[in-house]
DRENDO-1510 file (C-alpha; in Angstrom, 1 decimal, always signed):
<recs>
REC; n; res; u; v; w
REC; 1; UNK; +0.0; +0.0; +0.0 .
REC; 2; UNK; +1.3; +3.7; -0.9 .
REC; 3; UNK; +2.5; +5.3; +1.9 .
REC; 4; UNK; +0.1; +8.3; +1.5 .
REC; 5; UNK; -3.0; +6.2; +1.9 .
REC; 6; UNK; -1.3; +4.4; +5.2 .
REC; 7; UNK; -0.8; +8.0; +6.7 .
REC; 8; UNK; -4.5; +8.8; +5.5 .
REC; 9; UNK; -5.6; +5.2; +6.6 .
REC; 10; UNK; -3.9; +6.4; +10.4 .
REC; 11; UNK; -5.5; +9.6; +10.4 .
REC; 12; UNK; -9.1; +8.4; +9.6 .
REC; 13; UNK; -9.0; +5.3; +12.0 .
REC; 14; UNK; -6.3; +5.7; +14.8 .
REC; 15; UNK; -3.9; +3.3; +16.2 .
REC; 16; UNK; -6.4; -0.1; +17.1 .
REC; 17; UNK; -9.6; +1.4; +15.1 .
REC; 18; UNK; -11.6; -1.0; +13.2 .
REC; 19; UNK; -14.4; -1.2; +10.6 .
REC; 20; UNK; -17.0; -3.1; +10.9 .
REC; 21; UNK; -18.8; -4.2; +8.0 .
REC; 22; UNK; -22.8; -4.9; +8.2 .
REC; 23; UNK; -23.6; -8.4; +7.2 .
REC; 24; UNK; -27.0; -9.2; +7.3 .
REC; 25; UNK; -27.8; -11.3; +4.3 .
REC; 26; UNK; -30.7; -11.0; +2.1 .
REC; 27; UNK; -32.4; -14.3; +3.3 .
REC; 28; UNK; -33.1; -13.1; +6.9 .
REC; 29; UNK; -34.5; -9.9; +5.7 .
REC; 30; UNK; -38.1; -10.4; +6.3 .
REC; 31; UNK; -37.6; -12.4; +9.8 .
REC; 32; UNK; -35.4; -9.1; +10.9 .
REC; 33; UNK; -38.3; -6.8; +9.4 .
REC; 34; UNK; -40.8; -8.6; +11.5 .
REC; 35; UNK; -38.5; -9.0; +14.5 .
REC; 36; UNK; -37.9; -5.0; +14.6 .
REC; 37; UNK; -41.4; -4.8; +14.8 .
REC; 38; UNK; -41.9; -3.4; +11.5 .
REC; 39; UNK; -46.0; -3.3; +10.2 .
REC; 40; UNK; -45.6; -3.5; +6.9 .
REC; 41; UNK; -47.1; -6.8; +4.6 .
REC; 42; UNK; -43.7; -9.3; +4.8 .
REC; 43; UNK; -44.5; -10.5; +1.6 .
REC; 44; UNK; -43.2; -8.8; -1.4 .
REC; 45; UNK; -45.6; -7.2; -3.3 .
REC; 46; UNK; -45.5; -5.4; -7.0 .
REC; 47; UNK; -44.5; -2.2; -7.7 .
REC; 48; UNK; -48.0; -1.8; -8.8 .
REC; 49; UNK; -49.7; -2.8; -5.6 .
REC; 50; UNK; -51.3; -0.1; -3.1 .
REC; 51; UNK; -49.6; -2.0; -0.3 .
REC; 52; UNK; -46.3; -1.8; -1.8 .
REC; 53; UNK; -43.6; -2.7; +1.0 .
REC; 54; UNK; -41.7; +0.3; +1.0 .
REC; 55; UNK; -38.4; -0.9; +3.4 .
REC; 56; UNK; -38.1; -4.1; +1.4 .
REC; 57; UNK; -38.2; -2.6; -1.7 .
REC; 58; UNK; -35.9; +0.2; -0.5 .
REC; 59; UNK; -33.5; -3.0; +0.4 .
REC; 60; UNK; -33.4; -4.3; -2.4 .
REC; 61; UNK; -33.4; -1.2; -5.0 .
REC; 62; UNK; -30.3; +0.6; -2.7 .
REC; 63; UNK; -28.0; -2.4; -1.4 .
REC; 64; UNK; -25.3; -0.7; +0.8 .
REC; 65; UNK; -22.3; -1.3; +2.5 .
REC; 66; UNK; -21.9; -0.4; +6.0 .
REC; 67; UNK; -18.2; +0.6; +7.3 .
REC; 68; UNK; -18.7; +1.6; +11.4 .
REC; 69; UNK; -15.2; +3.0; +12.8 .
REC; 70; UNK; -15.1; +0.8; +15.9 .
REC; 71; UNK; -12.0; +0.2; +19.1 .
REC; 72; UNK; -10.9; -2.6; +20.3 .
REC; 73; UNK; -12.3; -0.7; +23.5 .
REC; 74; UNK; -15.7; -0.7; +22.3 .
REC; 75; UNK; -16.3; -4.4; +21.1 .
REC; 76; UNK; -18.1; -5.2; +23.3 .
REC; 77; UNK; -20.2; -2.0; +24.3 .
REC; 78; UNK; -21.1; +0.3; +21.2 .
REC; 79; UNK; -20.3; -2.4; +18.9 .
REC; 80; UNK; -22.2; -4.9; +19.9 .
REC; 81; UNK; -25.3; -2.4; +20.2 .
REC; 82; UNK; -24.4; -1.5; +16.5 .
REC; 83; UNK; -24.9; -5.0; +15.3 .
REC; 84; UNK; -28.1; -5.7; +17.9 .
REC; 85; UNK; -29.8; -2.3; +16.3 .
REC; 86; UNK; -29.5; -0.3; +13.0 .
REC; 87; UNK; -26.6; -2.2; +11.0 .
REC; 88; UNK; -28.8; -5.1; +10.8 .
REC; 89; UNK; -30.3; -3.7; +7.6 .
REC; 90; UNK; -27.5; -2.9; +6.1 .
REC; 91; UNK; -27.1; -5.1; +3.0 .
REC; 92; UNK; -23.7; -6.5; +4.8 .
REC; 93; UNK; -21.4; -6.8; +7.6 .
REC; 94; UNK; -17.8; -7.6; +9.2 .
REC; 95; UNK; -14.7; -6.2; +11.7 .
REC; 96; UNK; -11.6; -4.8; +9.5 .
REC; 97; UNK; -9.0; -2.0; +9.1 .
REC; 98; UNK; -9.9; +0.5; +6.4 .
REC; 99; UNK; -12.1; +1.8; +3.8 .
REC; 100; UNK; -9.9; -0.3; +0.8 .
REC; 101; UNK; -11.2; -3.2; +2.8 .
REC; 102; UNK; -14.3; -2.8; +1.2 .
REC; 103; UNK; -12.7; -2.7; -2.1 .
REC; 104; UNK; -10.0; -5.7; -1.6 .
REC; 105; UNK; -12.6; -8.4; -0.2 .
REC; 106; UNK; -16.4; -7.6; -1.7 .
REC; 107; UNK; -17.2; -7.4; -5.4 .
REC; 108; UNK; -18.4; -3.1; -4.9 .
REC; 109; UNK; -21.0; -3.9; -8.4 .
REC; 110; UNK; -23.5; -5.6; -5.4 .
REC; 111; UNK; -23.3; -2.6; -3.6 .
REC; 112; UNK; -24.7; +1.2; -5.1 .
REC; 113; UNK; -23.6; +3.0; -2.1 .
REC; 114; UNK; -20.4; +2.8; +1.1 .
REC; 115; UNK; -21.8; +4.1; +4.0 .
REC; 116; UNK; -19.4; +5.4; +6.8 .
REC; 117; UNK; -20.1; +6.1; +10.2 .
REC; 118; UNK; -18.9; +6.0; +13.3 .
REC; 119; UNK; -20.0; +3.3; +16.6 .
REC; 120; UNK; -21.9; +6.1; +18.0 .
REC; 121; UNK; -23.8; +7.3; +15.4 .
REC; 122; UNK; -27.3; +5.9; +14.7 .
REC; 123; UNK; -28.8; +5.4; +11.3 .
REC; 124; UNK; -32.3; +5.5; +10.5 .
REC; 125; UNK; -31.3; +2.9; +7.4 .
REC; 126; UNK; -34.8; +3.3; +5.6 .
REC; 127; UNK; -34.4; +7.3; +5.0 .
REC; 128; UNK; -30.9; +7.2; +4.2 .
REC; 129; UNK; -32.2; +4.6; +1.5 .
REC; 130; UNK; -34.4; +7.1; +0.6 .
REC; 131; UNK; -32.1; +10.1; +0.1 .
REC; 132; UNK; -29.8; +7.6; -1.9 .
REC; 133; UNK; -32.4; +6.3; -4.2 .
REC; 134; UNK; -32.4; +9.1; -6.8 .
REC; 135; UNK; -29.2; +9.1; -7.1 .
REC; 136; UNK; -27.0; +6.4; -9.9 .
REC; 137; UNK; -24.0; +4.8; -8.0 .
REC; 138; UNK; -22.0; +4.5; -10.8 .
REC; 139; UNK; -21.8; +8.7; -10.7 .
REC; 140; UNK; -19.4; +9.8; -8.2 .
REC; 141; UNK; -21.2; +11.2; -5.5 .
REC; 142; UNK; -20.8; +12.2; -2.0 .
REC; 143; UNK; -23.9; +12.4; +0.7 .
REC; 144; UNK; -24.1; +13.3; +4.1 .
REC; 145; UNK; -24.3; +16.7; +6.5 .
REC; 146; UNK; -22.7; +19.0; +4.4 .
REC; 147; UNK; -19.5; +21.8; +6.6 .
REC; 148; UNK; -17.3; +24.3; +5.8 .
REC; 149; UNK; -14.3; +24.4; +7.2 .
REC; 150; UNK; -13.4; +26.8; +9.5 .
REC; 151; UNK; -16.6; +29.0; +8.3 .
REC; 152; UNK; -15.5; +28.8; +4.5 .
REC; 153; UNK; -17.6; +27.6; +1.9 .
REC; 154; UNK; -14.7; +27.0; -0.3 .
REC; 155; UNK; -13.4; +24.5; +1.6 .
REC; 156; UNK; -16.7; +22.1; +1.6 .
REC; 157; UNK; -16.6; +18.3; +3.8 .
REC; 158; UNK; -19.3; +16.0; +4.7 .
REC; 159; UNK; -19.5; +15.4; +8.7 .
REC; 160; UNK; -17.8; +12.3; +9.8 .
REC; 161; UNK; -19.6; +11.5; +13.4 .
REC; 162; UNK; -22.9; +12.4; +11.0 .
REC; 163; UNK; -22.1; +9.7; +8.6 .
REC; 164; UNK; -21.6; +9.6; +4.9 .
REC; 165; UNK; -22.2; +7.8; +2.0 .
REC; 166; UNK; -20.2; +7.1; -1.5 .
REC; 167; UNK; -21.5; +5.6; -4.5 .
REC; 168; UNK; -19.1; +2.9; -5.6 .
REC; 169; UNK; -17.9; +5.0; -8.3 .
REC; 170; UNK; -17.1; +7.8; -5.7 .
REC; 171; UNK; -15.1; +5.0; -3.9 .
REC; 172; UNK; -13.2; +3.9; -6.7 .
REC; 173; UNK; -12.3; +7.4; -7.6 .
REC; 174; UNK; -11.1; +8.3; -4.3 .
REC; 175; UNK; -8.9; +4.5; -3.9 .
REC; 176; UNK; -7.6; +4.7; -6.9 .
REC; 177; UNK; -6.3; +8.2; -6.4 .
REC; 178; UNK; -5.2; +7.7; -2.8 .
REC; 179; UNK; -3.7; +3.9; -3.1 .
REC; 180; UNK; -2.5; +4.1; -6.6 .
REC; 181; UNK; -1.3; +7.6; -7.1 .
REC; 182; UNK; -0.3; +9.1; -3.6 .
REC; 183; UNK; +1.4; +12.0; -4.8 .
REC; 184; UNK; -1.8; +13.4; -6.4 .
REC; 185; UNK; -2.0; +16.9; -4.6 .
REC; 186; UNK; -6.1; +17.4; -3.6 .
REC; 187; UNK; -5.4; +14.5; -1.1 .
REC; 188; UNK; -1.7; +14.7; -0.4 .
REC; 189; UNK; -2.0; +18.1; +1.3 .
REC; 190; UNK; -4.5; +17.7; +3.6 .
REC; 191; UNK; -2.9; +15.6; +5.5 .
REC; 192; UNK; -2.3; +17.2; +8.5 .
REC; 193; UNK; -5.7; +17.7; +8.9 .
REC; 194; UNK; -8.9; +15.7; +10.3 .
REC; 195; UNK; -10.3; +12.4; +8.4 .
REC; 196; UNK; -13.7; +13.8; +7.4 .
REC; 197; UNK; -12.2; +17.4; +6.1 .
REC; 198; UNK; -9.4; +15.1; +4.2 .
REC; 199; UNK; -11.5; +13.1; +2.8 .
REC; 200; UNK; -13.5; +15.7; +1.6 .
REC; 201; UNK; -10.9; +18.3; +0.0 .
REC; 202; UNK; -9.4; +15.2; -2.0 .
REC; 203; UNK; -13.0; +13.9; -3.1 .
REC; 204; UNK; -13.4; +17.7; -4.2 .
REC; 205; UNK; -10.2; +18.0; -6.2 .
REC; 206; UNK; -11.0; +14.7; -7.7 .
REC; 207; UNK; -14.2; +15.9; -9.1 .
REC; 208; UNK; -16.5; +14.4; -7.0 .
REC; 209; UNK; -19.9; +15.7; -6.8 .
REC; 210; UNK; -21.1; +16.7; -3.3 .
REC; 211; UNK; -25.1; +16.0; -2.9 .
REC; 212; UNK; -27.5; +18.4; -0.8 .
REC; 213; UNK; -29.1; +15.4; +1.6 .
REC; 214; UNK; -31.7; +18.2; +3.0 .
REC; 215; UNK; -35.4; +17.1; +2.4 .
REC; 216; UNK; -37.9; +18.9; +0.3 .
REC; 217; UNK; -38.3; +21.7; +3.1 .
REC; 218; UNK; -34.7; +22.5; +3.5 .
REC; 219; UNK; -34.5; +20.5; +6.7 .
REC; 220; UNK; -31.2; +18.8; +7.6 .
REC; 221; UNK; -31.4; +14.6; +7.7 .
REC; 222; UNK; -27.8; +13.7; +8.9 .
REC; 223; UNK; -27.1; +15.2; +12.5 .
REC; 224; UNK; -23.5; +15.6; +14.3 .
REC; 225; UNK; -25.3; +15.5; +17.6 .
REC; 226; UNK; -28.1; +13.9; +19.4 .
REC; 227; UNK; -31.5; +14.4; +19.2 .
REC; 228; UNK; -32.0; +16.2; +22.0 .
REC; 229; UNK; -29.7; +19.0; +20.8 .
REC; 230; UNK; -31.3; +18.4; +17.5 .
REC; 231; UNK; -34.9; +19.0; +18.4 .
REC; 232; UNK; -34.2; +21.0; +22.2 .
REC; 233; UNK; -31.9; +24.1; +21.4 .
REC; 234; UNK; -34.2; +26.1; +23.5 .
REC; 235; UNK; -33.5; +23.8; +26.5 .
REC; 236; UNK; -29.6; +22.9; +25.9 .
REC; 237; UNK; -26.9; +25.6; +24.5 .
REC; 238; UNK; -25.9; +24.5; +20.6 .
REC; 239; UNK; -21.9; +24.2; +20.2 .
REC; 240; UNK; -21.0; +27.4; +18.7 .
REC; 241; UNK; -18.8; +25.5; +16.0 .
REC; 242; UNK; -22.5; +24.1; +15.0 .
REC; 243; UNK; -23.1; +27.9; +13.3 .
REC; 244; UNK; -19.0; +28.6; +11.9 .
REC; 245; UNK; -18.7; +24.7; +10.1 .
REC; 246; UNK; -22.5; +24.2; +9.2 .
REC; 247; UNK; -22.7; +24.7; +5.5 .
REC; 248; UNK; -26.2; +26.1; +5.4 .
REC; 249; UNK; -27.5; +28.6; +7.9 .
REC; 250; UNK; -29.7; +27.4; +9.8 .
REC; 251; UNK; -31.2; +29.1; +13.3 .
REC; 252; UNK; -31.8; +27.3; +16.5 .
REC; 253; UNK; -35.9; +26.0; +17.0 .
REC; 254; UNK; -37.1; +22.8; +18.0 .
REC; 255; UNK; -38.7; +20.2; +15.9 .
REC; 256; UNK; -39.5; +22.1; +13.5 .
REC; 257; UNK; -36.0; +22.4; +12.1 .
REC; 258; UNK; -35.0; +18.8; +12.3 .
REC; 259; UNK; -36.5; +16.5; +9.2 .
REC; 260; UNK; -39.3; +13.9; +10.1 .
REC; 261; UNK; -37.0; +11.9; +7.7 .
REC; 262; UNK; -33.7; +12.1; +9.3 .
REC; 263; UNK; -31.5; +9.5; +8.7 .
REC; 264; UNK; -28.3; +9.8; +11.3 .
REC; 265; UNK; -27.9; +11.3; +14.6 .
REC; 266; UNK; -24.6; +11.1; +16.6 .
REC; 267; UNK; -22.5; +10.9; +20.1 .
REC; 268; UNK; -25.3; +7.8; +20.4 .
REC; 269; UNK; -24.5; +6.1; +23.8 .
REC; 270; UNK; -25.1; +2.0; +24.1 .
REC; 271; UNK; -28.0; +2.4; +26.0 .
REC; 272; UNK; -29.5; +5.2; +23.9 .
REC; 273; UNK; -29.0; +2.8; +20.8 .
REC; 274; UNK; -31.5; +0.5; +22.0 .
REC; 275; UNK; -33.7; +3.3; +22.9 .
REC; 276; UNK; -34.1; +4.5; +19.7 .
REC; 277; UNK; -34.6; +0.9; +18.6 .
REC; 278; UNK; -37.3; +0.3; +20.9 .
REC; 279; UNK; -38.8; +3.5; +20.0 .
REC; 280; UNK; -38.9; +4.1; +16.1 .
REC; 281; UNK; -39.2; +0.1; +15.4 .
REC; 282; UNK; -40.7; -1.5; +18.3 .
REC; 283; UNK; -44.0; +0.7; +19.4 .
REC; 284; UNK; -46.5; +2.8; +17.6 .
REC; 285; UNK; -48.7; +5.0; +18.7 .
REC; 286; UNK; -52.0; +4.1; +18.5 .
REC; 287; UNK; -53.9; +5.7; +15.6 .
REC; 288; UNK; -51.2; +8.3; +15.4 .
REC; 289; UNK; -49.4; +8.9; +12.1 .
REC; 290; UNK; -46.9; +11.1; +10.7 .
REC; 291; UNK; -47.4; +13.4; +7.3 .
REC; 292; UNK; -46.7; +10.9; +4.3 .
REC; 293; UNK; -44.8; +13.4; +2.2 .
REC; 294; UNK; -41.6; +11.3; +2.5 .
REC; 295; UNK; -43.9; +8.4; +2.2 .
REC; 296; UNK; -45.3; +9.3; -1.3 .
REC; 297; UNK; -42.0; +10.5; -2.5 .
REC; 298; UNK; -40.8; +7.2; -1.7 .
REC; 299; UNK; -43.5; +5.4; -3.2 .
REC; 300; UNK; -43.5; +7.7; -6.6 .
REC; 301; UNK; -39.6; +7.0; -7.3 .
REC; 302; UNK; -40.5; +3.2; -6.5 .
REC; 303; UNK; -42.9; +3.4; -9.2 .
REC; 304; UNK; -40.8; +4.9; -11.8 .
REC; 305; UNK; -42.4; +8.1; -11.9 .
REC; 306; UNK; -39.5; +10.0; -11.2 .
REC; 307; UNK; -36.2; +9.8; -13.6 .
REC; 308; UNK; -33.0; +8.6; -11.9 .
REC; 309; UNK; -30.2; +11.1; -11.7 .
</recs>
């Protein structure tokens, strides 16, 4: 391996760090969708049907590849409540070193998407499906919570505690640059500097085209913090790096600035992971539903009625 992806490799993991990736095959999909407590019909219906299955079809129409940055420390705390909650509908899973892992030991064309995040960070895997599905993973592309760094928009970087996700083409793009040509400059330089920003500034200098992930009301879906900063500014003070390295403005309110299709929040705890479990897949309110707007969308790009990018 080139020298400037094992300094880059160091940098993004740390001395001991791990990936896991999420292997949950296809087979034990609907025993996992009814063992979440998810009410949709198991069965798979058409694309034509009213009753279409929208978390199936979601798994099977955007297959992605989980890598969670995990410590030996952690194996058995917040990596093990990974695997018990969220990673188990990712389309697959496994404990290794670094992101050229993924490249080295799966074939990437059963994969459209790499998604990154940390062992504290909890993904809502059915909306992140959701923001991915327009989108053609054989374009490079970059998704997550979109910073600036340092306050400047010229230097643009997803969030790495929020999570992010490449399309396989983005991936390729960025190994083939950083393994097999380490003295190309847009990742060289930025060494120095953190894993999310680096990766960034050498996806941008390789041409890579950074994706808005806000929903159709402007609203952010991947989150560097927990939900109660999220939705309770009022109640807790917001990090004041929040407003300098947030790439959109955005002011301080409650729930009404936090999308009802998030997909990530961060600086999860163990316990809190089976919280949130428990409380977006195993209860529901009686007789109380949310607006469907992320619903239909979902179920018009399902149908075809909506080109893919």
């Amino acid at each position: 391996m080139a020298t400037h992806f094992a300094h880059l490799t160091t940098k993004m993991l740390g001395d001991g760090a791990r990936v896991m990736v999420n292997a949950a095959g296809s087979q034990m999909r609907s025993q996992q969708l009814t063992e979440m407590g998810n009410q949709t019909n198991a069965s798979r219906k058409s694309l034509s049907s009213p009753q279409l299955d929208i978390p199936a079809e979601l798994y099977k129409r955007v297959r992605i590849l989980c890598l969670i940055i995990t410590h030996p420390g952690n194996y058995a705390t917040r990596a093990t409540a990974v695997n018990n909650t969220w990673a188990r509908r990712c389309n697959r899973h496994k404990t290794w070193m670094s992101l050229d892992y993924a490249e080295k030991n799966f074939d990437l064309d059963q994969f459209d998407f790499i998604f990154k995040a940390d062992d504290d960070t909890f993904a809502v895997m059915e909306n992140l499906r959701l923001i991915l599905l327009p989108l053609n993973p054989d374009r490079p592309s970059f998704v997550g919570r979109k910073f600036k760094y340092s306050g400047d928009a010229n230097k643009p970087y997803m969030s790495g505690g929020a999570g992010y996700a490449l399309s396989r083409r983005a991936l390729r793009t960025f190994l083939s640059a950083a393994v097999r040509n380490p003295k190309l400059d847009p990742c060289q330089r930025q060494l120095r500097h953190s894993e999310d920003f680096m990766l960034g500034s050498c996806l941008k200098g390789l041409g890579v085209e950074f994706i808005d992930s806000r929903d159709s009301s402007g609203l952010e879906r991947f989150h560097p913090l927990t939900p109660e900063y999220m939705i309770g500014w009022g109640a807790m003070p917001m990090p004041k790096w929040m407003h300098t390295f947030n790439y959109f403005k955005f002011k301080a309110c409650h729930r009404g600035c936090v999308s009802k299709a998030s997909a990530t929040f961060h600086y999860i705890s163990q316990i809190e992971m089976y919280k949130m479990e428990f409380l977006l897949y195993g209860m529901s309110p009686i007789g109380v539903r949310l607006p469907e707007t992320e619903t239909r969308q979902a179920m018009k790009l399902l149908r075809g009625s909506k080109d893919i990018k």
